[in-house]
C-alpha positions as a Python dict, from the first residue, in 0.01 Angstrom:
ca = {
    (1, 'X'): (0, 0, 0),
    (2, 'X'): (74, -150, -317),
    (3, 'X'): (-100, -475, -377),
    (4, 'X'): (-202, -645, -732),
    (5, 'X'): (-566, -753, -635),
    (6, 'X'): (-638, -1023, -804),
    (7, 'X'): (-867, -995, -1144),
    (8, 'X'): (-1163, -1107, -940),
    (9, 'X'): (-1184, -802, -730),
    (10, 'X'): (-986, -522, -709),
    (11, 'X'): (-749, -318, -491),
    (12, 'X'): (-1026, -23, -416),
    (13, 'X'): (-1291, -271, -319),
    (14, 'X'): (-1067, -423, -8),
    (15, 'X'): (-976, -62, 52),
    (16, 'X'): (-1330, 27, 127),
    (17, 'X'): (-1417, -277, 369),
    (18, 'X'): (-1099, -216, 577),
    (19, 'X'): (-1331, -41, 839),
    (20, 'X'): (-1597, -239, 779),
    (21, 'X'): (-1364, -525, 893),
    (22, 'X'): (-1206, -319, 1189),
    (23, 'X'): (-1558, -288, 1310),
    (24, 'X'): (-1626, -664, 1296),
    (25, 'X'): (-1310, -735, 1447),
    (26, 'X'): (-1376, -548, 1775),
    (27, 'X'): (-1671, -795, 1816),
    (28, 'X'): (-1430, -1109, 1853),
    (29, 'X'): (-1123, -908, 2026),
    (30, 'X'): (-1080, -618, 2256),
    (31, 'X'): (-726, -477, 2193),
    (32, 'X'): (-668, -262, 1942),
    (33, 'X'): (-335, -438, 1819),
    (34, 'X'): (-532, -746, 1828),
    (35, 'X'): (-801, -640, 1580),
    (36, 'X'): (-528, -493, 1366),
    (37, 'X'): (-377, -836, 1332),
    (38, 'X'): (-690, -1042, 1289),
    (39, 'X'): (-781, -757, 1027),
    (40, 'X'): (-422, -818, 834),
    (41, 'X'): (-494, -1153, 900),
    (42, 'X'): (-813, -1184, 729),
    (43, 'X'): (-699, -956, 410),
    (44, 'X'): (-356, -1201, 375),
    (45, 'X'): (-596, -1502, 323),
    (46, 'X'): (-819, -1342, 122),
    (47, 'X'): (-557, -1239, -111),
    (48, 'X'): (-398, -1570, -80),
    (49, 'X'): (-718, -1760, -151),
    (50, 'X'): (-889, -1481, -433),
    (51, 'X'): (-884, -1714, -708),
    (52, 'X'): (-1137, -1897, -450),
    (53, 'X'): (-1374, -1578, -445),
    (54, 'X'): (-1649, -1585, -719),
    (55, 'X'): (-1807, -1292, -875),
    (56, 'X'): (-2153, -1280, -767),
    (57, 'X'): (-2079, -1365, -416),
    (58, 'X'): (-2082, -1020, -171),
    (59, 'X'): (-1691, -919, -87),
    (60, 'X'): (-1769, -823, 253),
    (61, 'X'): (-1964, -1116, 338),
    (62, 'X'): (-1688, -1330, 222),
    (63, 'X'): (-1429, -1144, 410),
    (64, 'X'): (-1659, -1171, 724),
    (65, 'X'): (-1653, -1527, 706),
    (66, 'X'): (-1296, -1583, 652),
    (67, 'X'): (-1218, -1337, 974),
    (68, 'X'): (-1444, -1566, 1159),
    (69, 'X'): (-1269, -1838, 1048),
    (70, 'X'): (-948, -1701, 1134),
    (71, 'X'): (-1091, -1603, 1511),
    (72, 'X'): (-1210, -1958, 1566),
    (73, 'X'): (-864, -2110, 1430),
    (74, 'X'): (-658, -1846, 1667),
    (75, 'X'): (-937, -1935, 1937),
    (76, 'X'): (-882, -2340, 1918),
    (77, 'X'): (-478, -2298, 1936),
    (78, 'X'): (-513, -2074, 2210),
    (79, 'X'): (-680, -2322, 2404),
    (80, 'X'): (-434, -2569, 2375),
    (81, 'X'): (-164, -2337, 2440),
    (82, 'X'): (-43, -2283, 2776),
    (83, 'X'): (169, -1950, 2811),
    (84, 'X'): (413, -1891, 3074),
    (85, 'X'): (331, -2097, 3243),
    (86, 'X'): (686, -2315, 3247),
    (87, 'X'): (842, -1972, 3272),
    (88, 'X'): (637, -1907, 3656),
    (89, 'X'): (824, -2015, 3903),
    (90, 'X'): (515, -1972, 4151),
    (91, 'X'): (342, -2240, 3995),
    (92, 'X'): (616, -2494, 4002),
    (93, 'X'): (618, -2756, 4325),
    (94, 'X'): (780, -2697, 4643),
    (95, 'X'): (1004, -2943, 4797),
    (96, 'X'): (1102, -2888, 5157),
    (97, 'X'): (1393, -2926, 5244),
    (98, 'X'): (1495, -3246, 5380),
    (99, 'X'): (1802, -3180, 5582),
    (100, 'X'): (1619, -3104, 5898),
    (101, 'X'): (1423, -3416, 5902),
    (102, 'X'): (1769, -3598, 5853),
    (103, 'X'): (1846, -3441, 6209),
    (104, 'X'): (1517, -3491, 6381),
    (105, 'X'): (1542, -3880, 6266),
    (106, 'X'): (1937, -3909, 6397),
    (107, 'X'): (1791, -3780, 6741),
    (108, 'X'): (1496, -3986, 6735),
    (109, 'X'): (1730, -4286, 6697),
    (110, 'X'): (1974, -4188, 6986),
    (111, 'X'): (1681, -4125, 7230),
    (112, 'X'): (1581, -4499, 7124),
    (113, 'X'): (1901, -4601, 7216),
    (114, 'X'): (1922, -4438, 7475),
    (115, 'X'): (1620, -4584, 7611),
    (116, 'X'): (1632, -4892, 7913),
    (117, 'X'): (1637, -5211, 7742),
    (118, 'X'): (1272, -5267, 7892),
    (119, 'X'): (1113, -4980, 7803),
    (120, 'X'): (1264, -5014, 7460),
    (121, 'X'): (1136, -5342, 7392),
    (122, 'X'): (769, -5241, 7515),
    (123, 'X'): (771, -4953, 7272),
    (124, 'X'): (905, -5134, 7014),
    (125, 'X'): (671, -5452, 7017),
    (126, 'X'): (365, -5214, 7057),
    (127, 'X'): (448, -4919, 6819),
    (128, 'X'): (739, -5061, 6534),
    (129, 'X'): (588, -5422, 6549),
    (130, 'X'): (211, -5319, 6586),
    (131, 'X'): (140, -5581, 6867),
    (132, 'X'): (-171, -5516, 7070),
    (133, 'X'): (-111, -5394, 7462),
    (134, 'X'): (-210, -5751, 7540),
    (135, 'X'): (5, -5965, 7289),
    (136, 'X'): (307, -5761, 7397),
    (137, 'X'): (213, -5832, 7779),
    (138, 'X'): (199, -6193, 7707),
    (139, 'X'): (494, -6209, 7501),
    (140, 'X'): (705, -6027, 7770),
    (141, 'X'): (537, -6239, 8060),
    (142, 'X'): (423, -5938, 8270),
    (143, 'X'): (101, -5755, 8317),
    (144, 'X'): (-100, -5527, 8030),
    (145, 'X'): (-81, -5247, 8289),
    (146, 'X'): (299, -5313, 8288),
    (147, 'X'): (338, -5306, 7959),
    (148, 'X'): (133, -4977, 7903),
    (149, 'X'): (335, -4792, 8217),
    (150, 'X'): (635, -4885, 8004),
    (151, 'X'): (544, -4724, 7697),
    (152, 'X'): (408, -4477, 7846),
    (153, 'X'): (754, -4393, 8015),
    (154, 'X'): (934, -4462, 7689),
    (155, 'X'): (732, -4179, 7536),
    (156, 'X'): (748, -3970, 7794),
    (157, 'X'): (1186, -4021, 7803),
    (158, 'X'): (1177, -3985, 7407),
    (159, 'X'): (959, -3684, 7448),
    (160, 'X'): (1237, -3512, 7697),
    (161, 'X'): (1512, -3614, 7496),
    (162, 'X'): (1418, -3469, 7163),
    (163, 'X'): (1331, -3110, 7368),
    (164, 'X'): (1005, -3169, 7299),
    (165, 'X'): (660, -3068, 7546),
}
């Protein structure tokens, strides 16, 4: 490794705190790759930013701080990154499919039709139209009890129809 160090310290000082630095890494990652690239990291900025660095000031302590500073930058974007998971198609919604339904509702509608005309309107008035047993007795001019025993039937005939128990 062939670097020009900067004037205010030198090639053989960095060279010396590389473990030094490995060993601080480990405290803020667990892979070994990933303390090798938060060590690079850490010894790009510091060459990058030397003219920064002022004589007096420890090396290593510097170079600490900057690592830490270069964890907690990784550590923020990492948060607000979201890997993979556009890629995992496990995570995405499911739709059923809506073909069946299609059928079911086709039936449905024949066994309506297919219903008499008086127990159709009875089911219709109390279950489409939302009418109370009593205002669709009244409206039909029979009986609640008729009304219900109509229904009822209805149900029952729409129930058959559709192979339903």
């Amino acid at each position: 490794m062939t670097v020009d160090a900067p004037s205010s310290f030198s090639q053989a000082e960095l060279l010396v705190l590389v473990q030094p630095l490995r060993a601080f890494a480990r405290r803020f990652v667990s892979k070994e790759e990933d303390v090798d690239d938060l060590v690079q990291e850490t010894l790009t900025r510091a060459l990058a930013h030397a003219a920064k660095f002022q004589r007096g000031t420890r090396l290593k302590s510097w170079l600490f701080t900057i690592m830490r500073n270069c964890f907690c930058t990784r550590y923020g974007i990492a948060k607000r990154e979201v890997v993979g998971i556009e890629d995992d198609i496990c995570d995405r919604a499911v739709t059923a499919p809506t073909q069946e339904w299609h059928i079911r509702g086709q039936e449905l509608n024949r066994a309506f039709a297919d219903l008499p005309s008086h127990q159709f309107t009875a089911l219709h008035m109390v279950f489409i139209e939302g009418m109370s047993y009593d205002e669709a007795a009244t409206r039909s001019n029979c009986a609640v009890g008729t009304i219900k025993s109509r229904v009822n039937r209805a149900r029952l005939e729409i129930t058959k129809s559709l192979g339903e128990r």
